[in-house]
PDB file of N, H, CA, C and O in Angstrom:
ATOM      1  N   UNK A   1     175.638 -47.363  56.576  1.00  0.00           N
ATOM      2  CA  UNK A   1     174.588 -47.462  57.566  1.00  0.00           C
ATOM      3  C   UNK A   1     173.403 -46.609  57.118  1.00  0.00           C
ATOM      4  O   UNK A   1     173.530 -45.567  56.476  1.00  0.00           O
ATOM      5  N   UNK A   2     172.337 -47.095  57.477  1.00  0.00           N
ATOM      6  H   UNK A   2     172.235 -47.941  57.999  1.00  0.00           H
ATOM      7  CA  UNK A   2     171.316 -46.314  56.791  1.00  0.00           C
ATOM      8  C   UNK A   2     170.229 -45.812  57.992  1.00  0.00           C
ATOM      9  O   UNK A   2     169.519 -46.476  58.748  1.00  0.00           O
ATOM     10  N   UNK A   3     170.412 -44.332  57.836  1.00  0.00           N
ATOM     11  H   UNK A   3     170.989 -43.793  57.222  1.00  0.00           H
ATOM     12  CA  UNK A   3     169.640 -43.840  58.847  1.00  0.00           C
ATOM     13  C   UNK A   3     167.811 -43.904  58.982  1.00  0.00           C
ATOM     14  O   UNK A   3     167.245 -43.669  57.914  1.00  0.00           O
ATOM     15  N   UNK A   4     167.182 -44.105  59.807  1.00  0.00           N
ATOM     16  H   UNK A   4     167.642 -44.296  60.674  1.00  0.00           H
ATOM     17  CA  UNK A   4     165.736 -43.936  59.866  1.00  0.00           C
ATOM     18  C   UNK A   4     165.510 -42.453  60.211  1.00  0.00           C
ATOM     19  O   UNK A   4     166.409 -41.877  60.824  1.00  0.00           O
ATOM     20  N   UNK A   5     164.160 -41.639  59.804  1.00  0.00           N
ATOM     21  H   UNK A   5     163.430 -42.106  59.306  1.00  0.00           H
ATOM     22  CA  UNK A   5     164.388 -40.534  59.857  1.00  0.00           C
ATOM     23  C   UNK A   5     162.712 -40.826  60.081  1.00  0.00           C
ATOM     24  O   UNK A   5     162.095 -41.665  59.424  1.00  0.00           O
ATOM     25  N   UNK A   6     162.033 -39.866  61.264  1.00  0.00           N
ATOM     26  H   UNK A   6     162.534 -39.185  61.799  1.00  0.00           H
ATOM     27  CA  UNK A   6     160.829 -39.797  61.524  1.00  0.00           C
ATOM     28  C   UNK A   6     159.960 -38.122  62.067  1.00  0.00           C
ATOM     29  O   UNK A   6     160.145 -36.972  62.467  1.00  0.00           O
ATOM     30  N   UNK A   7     159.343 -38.750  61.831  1.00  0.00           N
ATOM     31  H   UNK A   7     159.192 -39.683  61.506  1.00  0.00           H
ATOM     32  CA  UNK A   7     158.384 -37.494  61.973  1.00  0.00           C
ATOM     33  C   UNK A   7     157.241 -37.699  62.964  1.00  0.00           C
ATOM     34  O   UNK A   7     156.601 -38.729  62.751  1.00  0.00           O
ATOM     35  N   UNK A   8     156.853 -36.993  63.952  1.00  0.00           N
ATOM     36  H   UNK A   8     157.373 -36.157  64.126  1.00  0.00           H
ATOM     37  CA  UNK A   8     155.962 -37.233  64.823  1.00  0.00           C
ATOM     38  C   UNK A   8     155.315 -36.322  66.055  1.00  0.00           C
ATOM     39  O   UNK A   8     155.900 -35.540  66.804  1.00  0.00           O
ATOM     40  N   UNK A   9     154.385 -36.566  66.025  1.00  0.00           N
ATOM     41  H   UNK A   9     153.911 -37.202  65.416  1.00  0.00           H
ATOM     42  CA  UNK A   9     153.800 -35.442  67.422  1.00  0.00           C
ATOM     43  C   UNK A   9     153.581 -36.340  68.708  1.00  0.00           C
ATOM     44  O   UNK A   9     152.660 -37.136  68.887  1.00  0.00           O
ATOM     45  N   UNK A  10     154.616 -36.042  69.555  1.00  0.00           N
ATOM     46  H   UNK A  10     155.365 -35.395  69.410  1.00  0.00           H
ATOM     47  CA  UNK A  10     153.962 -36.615  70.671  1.00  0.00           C
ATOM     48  C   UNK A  10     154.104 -35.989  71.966  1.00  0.00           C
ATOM     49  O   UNK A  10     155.242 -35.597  72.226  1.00  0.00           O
ATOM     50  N   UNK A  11     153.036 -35.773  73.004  1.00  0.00           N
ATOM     51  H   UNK A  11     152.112 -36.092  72.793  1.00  0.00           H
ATOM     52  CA  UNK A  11     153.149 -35.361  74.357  1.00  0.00           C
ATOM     53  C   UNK A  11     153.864 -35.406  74.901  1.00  0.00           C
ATOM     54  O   UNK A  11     154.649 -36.272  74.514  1.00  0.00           O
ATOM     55  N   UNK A  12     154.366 -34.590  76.305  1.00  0.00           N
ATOM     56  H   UNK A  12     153.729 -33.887  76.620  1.00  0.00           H
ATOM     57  CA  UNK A  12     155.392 -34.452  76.864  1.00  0.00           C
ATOM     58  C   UNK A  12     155.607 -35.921  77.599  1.00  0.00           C
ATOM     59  O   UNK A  12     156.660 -36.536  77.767  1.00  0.00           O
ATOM     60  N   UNK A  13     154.184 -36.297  78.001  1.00  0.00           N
ATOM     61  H   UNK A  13     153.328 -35.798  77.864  1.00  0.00           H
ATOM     62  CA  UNK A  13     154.614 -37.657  78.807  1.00  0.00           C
ATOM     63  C   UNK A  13     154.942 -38.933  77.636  1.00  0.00           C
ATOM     64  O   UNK A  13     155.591 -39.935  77.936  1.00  0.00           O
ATOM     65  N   UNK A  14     154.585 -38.779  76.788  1.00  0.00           N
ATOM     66  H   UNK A  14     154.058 -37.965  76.544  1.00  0.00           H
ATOM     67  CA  UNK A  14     155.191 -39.982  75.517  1.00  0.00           C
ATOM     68  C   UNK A  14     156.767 -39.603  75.460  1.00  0.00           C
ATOM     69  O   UNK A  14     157.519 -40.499  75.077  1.00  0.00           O
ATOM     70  N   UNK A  15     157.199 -38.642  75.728  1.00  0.00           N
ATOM     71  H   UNK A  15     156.588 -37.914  76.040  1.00  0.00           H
ATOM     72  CA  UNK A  15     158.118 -38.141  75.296  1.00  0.00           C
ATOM     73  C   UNK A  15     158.836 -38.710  76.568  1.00  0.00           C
ATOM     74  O   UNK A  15     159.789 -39.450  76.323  1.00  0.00           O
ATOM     75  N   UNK A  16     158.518 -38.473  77.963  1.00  0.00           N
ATOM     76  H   UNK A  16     157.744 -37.872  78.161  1.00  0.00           H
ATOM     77  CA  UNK A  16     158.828 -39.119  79.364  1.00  0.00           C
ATOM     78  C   UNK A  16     159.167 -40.642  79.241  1.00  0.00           C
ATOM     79  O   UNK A  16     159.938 -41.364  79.872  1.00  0.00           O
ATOM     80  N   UNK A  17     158.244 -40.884  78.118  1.00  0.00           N
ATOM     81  H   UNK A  17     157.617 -40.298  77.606  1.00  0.00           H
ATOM     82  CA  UNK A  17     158.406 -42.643  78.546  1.00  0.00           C
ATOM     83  C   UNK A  17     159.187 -43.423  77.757  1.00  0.00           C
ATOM     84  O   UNK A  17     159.814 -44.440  78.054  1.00  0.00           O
ATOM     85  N   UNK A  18     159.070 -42.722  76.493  1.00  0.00           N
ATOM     86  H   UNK A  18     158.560 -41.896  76.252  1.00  0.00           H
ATOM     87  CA  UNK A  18     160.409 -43.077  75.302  1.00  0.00           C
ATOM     88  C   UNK A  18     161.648 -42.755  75.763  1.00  0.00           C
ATOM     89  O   UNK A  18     162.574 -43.445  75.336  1.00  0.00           O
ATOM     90  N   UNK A  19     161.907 -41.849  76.555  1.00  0.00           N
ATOM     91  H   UNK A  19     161.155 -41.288  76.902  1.00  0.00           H
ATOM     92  CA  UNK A  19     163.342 -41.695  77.737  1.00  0.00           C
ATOM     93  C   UNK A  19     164.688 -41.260  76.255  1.00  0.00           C
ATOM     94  O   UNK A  19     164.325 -40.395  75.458  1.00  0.00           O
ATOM     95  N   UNK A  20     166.021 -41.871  76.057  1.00  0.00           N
ATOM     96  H   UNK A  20     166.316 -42.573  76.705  1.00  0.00           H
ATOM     97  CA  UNK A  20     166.561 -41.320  75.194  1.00  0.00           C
ATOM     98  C   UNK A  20     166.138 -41.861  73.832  1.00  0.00           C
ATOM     99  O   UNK A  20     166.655 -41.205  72.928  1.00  0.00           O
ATOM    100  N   UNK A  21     165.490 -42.685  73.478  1.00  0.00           N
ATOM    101  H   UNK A  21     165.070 -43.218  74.213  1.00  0.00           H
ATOM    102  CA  UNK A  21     165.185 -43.386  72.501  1.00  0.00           C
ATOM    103  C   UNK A  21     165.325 -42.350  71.042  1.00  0.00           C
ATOM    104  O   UNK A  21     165.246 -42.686  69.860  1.00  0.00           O
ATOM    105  N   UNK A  22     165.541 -41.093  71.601  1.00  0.00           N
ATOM    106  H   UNK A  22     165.605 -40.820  72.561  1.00  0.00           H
ATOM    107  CA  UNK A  22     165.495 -39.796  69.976  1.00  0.00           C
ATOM    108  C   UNK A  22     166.766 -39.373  70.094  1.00  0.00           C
ATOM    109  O   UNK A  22     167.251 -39.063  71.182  1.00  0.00           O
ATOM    110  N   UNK A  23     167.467 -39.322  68.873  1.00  0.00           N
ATOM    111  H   UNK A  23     167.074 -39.573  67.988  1.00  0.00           H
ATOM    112  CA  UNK A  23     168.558 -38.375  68.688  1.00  0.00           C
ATOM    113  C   UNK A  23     168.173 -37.005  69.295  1.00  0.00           C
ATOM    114  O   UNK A  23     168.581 -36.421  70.299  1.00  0.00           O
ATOM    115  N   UNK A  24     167.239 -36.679  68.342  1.00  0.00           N
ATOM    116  H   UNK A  24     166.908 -37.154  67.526  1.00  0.00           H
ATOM    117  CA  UNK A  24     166.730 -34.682  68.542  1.00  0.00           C
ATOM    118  C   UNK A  24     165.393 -34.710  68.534  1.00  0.00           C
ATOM    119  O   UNK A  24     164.856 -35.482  67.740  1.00  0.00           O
ATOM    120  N   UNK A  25     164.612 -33.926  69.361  1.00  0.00           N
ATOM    121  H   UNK A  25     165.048 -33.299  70.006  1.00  0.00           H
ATOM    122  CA  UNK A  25     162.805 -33.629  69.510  1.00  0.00           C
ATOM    123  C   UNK A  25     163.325 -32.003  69.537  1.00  0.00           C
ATOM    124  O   UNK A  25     164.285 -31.498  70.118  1.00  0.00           O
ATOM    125  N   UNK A  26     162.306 -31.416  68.683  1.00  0.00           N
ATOM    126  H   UNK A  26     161.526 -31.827  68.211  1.00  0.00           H
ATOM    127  CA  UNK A  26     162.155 -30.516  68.770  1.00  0.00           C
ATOM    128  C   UNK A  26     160.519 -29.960  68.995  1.00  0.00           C
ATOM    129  O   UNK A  26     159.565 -30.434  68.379  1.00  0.00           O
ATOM    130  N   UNK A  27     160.421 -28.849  70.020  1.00  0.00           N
ATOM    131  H   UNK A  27     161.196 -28.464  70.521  1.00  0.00           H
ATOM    132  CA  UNK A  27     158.610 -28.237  70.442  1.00  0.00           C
ATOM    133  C   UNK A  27     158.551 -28.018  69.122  1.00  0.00           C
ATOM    134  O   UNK A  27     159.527 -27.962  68.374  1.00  0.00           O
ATOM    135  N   UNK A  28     157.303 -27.879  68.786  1.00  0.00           N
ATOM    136  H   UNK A  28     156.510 -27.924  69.394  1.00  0.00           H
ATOM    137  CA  UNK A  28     156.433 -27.798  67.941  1.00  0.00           C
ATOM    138  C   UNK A  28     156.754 -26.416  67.524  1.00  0.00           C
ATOM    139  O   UNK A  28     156.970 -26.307  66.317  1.00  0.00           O
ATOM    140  N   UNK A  29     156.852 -25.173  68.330  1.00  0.00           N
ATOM    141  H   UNK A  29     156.677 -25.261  69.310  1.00  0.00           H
ATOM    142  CA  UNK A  29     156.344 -24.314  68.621  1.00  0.00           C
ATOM    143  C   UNK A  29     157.971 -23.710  68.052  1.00  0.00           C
ATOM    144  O   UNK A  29     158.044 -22.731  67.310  1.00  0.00           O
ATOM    145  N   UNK A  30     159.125 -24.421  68.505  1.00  0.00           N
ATOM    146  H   UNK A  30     159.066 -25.217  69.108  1.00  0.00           H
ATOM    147  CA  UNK A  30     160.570 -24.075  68.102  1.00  0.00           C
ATOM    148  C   UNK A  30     161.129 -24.732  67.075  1.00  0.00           C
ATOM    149  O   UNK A  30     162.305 -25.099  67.067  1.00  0.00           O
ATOM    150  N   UNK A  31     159.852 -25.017  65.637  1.00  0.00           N
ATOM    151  H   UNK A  31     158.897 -24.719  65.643  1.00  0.00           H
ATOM    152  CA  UNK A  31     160.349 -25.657  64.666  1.00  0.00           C
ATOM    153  C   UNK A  31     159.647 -24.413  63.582  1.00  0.00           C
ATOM    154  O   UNK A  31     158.476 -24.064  63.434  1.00  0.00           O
ATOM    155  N   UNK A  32     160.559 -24.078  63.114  1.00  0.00           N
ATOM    156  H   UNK A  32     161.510 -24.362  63.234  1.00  0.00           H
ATOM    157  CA  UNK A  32     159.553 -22.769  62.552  1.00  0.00           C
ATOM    158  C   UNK A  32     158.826 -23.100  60.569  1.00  0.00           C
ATOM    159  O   UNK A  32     158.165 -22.523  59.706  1.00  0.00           O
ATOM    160  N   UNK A  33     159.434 -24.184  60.769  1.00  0.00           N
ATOM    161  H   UNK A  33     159.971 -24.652  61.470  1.00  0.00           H
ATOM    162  CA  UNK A  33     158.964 -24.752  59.051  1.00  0.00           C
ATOM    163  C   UNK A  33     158.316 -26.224  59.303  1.00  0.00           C
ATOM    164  O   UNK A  33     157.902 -27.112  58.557  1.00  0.00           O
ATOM    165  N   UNK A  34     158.405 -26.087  60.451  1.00  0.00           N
ATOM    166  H   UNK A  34     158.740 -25.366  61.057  1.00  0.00           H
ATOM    167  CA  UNK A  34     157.189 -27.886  60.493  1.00  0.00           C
ATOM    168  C   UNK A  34     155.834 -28.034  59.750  1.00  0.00           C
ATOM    169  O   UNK A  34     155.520 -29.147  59.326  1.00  0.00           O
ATOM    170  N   UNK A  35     155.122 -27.105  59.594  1.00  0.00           N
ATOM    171  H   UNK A  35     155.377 -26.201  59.938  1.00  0.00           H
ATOM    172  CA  UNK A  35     153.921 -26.953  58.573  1.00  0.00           C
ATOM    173  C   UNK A  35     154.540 -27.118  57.365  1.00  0.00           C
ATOM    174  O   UNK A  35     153.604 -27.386  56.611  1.00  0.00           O
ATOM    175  N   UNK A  36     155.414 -27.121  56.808  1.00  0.00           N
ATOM    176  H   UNK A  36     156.174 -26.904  57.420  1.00  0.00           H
ATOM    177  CA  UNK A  36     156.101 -27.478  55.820  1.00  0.00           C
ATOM    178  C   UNK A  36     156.755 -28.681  55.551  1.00  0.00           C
ATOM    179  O   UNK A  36     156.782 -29.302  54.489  1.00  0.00           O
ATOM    180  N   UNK A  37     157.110 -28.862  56.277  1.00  0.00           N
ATOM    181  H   UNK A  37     157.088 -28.357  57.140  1.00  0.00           H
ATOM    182  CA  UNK A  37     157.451 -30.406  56.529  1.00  0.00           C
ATOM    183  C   UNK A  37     156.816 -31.429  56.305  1.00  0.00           C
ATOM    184  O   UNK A  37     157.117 -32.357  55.554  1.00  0.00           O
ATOM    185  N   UNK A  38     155.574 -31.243  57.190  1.00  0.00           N
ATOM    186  H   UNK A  38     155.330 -30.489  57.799  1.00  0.00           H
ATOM    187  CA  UNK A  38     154.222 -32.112  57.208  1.00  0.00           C
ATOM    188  C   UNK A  38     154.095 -32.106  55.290  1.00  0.00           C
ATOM    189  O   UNK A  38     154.390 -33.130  54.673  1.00  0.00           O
ATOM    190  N   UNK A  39     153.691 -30.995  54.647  1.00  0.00           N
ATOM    191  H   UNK A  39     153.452 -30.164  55.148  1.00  0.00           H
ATOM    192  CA  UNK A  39     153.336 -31.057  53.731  1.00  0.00           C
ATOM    193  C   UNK A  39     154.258 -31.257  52.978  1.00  0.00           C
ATOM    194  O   UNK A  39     153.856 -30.554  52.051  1.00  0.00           O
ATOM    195  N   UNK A  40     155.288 -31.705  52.592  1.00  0.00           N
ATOM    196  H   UNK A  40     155.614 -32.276  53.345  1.00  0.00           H
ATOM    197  CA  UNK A  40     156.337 -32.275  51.967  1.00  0.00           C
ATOM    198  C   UNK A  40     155.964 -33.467  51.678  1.00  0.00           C
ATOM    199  O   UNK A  40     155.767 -34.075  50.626  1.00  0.00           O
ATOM    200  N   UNK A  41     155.852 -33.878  53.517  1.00  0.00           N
ATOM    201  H   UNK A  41     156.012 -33.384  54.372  1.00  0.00           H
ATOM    202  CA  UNK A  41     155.809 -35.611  53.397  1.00  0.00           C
ATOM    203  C   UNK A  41     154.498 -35.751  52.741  1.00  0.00           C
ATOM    204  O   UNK A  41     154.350 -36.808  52.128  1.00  0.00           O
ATOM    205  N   UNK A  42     153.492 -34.906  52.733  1.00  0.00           N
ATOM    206  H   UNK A  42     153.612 -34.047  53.231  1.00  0.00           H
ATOM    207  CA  UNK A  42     151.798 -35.572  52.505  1.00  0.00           C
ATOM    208  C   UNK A  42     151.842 -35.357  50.906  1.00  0.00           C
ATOM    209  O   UNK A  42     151.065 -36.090  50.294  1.00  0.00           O
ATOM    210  N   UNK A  43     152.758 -34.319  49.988  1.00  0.00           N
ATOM    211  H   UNK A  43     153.389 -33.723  50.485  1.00  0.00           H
ATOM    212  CA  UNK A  43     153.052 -34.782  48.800  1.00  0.00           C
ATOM    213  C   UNK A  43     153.558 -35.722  48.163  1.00  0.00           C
ATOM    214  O   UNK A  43     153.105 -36.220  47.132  1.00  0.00           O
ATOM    215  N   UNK A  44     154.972 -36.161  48.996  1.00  0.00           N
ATOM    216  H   UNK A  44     155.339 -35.757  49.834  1.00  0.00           H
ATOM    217  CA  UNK A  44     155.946 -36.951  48.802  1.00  0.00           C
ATOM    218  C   UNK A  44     154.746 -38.258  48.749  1.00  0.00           C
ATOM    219  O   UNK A  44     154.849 -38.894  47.700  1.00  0.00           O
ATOM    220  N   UNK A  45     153.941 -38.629  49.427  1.00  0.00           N
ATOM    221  H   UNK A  45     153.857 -38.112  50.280  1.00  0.00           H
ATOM    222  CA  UNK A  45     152.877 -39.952  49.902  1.00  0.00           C
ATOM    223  C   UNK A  45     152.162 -40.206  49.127  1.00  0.00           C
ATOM    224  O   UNK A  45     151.789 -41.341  48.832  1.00  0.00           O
ATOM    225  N   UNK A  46     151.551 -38.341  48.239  1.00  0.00           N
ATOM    226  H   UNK A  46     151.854 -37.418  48.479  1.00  0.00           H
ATOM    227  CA  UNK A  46     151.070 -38.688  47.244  1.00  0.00           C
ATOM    228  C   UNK A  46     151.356 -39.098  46.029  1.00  0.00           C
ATOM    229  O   UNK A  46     150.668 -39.823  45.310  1.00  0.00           O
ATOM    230  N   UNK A  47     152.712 -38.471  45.738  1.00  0.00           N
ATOM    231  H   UNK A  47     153.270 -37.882  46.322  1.00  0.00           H
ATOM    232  CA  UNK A  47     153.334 -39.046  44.495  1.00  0.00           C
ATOM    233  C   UNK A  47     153.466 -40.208  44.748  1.00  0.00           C
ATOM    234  O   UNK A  47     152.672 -40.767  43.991  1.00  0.00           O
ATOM    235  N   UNK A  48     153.873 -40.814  45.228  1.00  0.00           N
ATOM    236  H   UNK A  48     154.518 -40.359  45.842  1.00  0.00           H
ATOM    237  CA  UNK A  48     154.060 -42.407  45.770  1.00  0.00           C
ATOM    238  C   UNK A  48     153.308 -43.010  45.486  1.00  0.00           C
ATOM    239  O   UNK A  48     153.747 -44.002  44.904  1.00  0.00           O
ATOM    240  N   UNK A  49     151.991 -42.985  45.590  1.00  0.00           N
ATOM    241  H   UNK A  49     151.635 -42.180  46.063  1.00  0.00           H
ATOM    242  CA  UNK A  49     151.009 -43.708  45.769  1.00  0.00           C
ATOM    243  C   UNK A  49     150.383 -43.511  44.202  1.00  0.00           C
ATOM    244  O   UNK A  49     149.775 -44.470  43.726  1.00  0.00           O
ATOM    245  N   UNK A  50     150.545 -42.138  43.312  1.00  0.00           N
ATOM    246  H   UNK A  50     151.039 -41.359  43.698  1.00  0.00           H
ATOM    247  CA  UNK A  50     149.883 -41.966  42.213  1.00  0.00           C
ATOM    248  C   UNK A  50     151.377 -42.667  41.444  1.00  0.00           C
ATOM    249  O   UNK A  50     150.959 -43.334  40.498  1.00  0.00           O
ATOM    250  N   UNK A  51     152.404 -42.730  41.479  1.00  0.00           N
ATOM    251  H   UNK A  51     152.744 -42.188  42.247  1.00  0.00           H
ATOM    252  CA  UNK A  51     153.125 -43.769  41.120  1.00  0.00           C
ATOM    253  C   UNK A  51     152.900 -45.272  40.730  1.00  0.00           C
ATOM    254  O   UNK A  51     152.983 -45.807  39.624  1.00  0.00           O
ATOM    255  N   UNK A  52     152.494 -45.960  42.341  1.00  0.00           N
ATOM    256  H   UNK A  52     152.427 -45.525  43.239  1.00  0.00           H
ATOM    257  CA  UNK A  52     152.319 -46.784  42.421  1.00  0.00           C
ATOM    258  C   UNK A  52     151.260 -47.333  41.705  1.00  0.00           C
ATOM    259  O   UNK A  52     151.300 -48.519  41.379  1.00  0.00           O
ATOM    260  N   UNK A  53     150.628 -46.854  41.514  1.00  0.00           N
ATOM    261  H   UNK A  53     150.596 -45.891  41.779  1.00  0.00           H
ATOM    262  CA  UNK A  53     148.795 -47.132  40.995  1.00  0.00           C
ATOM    263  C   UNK A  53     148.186 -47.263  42.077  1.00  0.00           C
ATOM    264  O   UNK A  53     147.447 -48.218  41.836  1.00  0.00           O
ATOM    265  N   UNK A  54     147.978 -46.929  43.185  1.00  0.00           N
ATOM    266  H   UNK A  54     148.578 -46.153  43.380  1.00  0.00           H
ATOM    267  CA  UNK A  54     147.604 -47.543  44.597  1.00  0.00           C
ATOM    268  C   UNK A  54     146.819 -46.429  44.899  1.00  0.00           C
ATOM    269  O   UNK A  54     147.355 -45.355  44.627  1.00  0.00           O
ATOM    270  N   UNK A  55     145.473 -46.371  45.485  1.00  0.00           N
ATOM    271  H   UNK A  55     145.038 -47.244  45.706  1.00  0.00           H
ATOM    272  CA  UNK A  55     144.474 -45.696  45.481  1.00  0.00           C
ATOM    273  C   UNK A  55     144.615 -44.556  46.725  1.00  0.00           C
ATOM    274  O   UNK A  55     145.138 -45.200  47.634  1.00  0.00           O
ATOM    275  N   UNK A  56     144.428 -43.353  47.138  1.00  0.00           N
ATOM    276  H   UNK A  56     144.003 -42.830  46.399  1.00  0.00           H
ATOM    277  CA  UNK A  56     144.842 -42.646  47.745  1.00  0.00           C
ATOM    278  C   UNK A  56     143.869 -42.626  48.777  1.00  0.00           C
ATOM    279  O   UNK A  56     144.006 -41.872  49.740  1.00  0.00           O
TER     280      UNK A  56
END
């Protein structure tokens, strides 16, 4: 089985209306390496893309 794995900021009321739709949300504020994270993925996007030949 192949898991989806996401990343995202959203308000408390997005968060209200998606109801259980998340395994785990964690505050922003109680993720103490999320600035890191972010920039993982925005490398990871870039290699990808300078891979690909695909213009950034």
């Amino acid at each position: 089985m192949e898991r989806i794995v996401a990343v995202g900021l959203l308000t408390r009321r997005e968060v209200k209306l998606l109801g259980p739709a998340f395994d785990r949300i964690w505050p922003v504020e109680e993720a103490p390496h999320f600035n890191e994270l972010l920039r993982a993925i925005d490398d990871a996007d870039r290699r990808l893309k300078h891979e690909s030949g695909r213009p950034s």
